[in-house]
N, C-alpha and C positions, 0 to 999 in steps of 0.2 A: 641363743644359748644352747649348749650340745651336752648331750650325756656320752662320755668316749672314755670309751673300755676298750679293750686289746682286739676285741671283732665286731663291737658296736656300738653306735651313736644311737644317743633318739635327744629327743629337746621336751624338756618341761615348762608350762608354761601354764595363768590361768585368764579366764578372763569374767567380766562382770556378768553377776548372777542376779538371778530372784528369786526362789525356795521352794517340802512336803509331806508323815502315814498315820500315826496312833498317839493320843494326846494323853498324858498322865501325871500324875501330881502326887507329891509326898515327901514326908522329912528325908535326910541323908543317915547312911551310915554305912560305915567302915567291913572289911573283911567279909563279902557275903559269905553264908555258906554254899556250897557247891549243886545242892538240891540230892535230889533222891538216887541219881545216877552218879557213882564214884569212881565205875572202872572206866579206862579208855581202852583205845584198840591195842594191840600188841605195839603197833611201831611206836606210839608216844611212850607205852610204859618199859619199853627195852635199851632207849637211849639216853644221853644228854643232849637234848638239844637246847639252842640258847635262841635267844630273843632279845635283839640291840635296841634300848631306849637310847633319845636326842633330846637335849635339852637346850633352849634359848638362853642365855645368863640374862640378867639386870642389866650387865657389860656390853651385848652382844655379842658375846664367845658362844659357840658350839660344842658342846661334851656329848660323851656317851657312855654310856654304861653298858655292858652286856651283862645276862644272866645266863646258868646252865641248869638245868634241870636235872642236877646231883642230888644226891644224898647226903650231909644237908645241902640247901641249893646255894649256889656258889656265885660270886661276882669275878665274873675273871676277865673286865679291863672298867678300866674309870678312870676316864684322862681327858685331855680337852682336845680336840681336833683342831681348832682353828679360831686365836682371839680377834673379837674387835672388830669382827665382819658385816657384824649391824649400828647402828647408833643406839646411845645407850637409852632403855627403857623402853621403848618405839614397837616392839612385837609384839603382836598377838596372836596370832596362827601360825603353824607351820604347814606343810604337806611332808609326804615324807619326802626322805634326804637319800638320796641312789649314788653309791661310791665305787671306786674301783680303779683297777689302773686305767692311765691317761695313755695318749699317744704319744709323748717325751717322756715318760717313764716315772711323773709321780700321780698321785691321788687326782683324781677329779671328783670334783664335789657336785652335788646339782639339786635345784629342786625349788619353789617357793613358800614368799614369808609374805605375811599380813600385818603393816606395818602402819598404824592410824586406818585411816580412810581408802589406804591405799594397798595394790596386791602387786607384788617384784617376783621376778624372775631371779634367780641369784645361783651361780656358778663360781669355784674357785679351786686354784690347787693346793694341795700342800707336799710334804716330799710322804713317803708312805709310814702310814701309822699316822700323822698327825704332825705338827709346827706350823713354823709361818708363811700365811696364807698368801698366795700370789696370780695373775689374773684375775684379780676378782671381778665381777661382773655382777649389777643390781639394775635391773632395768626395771624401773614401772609398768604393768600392765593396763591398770584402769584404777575407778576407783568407784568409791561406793561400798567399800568392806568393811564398814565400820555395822555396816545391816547383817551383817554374817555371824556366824561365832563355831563354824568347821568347815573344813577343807579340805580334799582329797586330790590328788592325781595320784593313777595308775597305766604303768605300761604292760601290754599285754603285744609278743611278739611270736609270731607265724614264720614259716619257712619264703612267705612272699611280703609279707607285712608286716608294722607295728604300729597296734593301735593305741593311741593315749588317748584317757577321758578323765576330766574332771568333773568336779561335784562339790556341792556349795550348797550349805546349809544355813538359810536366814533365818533372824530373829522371829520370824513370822512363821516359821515352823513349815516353810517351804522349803523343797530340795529339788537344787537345778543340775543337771549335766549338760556340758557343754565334748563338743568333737573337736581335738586337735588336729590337723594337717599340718603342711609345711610346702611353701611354695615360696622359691630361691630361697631355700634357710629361712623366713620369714614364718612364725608361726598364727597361722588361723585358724579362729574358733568358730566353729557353729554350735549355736544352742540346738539342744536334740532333745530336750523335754524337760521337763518339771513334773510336781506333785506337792501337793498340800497334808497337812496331816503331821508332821515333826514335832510340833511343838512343844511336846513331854520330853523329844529327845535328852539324853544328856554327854553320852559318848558314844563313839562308833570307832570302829575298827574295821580295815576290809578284812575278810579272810579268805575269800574266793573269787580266782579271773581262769574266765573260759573266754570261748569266740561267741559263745552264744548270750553269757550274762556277767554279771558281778557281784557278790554279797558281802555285805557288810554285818558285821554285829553288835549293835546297839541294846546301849544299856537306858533306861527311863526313871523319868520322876518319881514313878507310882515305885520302882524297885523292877518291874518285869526286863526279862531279858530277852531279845528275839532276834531274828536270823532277817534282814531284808535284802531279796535277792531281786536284783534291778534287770531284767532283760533290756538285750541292747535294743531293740528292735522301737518302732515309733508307734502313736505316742507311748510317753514313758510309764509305765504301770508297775512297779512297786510289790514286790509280794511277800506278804508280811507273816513270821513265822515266831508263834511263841516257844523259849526254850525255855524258862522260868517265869515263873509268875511273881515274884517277889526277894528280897535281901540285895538289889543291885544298883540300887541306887546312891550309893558312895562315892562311884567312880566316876571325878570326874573325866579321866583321859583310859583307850583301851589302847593299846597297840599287840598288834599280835605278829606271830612268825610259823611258817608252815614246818612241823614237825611229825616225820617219819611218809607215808604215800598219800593222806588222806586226811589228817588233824593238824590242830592247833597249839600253840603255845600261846599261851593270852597272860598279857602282863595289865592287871588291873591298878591305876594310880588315886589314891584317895588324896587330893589338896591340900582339904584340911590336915590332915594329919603326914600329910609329904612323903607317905609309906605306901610302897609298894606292895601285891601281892600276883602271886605263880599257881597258876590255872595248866592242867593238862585237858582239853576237848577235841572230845572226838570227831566223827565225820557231822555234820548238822541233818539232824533229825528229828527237828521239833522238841518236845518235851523228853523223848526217850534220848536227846544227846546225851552223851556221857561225858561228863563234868568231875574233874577229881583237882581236889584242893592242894597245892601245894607247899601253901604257907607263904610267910613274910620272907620277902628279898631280903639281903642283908645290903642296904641301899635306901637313900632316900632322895625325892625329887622336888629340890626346893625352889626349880628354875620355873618361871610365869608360861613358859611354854613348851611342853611336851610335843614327840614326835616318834618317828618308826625311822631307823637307819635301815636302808635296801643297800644291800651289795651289789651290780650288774651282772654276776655271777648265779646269786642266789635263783633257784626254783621258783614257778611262780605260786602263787598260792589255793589251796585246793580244799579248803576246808568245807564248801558243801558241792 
């Protein structure tokens, strides 16, 4: 399966995991407040930038939503990309979805879905903007993902390289990464490490890829918020960064989008109540991040499975 945009390919793909930082427990609830720090840096507060939610249907159609970080904050698409592309009811995880133009001139679509027990590869096109889906491609990976309950790949691309890694989060409150290569278009995985310890998890978002690590932002049972930043290096050690200590535990899905040189756009998804909310955070700095509330989407997510739309265009992400 190939990611192919107008200068570049890469392939997503996952394969079978086993789990891992900080354990916590507590009721849920909706809309945290933002904590003590409200301003962000100049580049989040001087623009609109947007952040594309994906959602799985009941059907398996693919939608997205985009937000803008307007005054009030604005939905400006909400359509469906492409029906019918899963079997109905069958998802449960997505990774994100990486779009863009194709080599014959419409959309390529890319990315994997956790679908029962099992983890697919899934590619397709459509013409640009969105309709009906063509090539499509769902290949099995492995299986055993019925132990999981998140899933991550990321591309991270060098002037000589592109690196892709996954990550697997099991019910057991362990967190695996695994290393992509490709040898004759064939994709292989090597496990590159684990960590125990997750098990409070309740959502994560990456916000940051370097050549040297990766961070993610997770939200916890107890409500605490924290930054974990994964060097790539072996074994895998995990370092774990509180940025609130409590109100965050609502969320069950984060997805976030790199806005202005340095910060974040964090789109917070509460379940239960199907309501989104609009986060501007700044570069990650422990407790002193700066966190400013932006209120309720005008949007709601009533699809079983949430995701991050990547354009092959878009910047990578640089939030700590």
């Amino acid at each position: 399966m190939r990611y192919q945009g107008s200068k570049a390919a890469a392939v997503l793909a996952a394969g079978l995991l086993t789990a891992g930082v900080v354990a916590g427990g507590g009721t849920a609830a909706a809309a945290p407040t933002a904590g003590a720090s409200t301003s962000t840096d100049q580049a989040v507060t001087a623009g609109a930038c947007t952040v594309s939610a994906g959602g799985i249907t009941t059907g398996g159609d693919h939608r997205i939503q985009t937000f803008a970080m307007t005054s009030p904050l604005s939905r400006t698409s909400h359509m469906f990309i492409a029906k019918g592309i899963y079997p109905d009811g069958l998802s449960r995880l997505s990774s994100t979805i990486r779009y863009g133009d194709s080599e014959v001139g419409d959309d390529y679509h890319s990315g994997a879905v956790v679908m029962g027990s099992g983890l697919y590869d899934s590619s397709y096109l459509t013409p640009p903007g969105g309709g009906t889906a063509s090539q499509q491609k769902l290949t099995r990976v492995g299986g055993g993902w019925d132990n999981f309950r998140a899933f991550e790949h990321t591309t991270f691309t060098t002037a000589t390289r592109m690196r892709q890694t996954e990550y697997g989060l099991r019910k057991d409150g362990t967190m695996l990464r695994w290393d992509v290569r490709y040898k004759d278009a064939t994709p292989v995985r090597h496990t590159t490490g684990f960590a125990p310890g997750f098990a409070g998890m309740k959502a994560m978002a990456l916000i940051s890829q370097t050549a040297q690590y990766e961070t993610f932002l997770m939200t916890w049972a107890s409500g605490a918020l924290y930054t974990v930043r994964i060097p790539l290096t072996q074994p895998m050690k995990p370092v774990l960064t509180k940025v609130r200590s409590s109100s965050w535990q609502g969320f069950e899905t984060l997805i976030a989008a790199r806005c202005g040189k340095g910060s974040t756009l964090l789109l917070g998804i509460d379940k239960n109540t199907t309501a989104g909310y609009l986060y501007a955070v700044g570069h990650a700095n422990g407790t002193a991040t700066a966190i400013k509330g932006l209120g309720k989407v005008p949007g709601l997510f009533p699809d079983p499975v949430d995701f991050r739309w990547n354009k092959f265009s878009d910047p990578v992400l640089a939030g700590d």
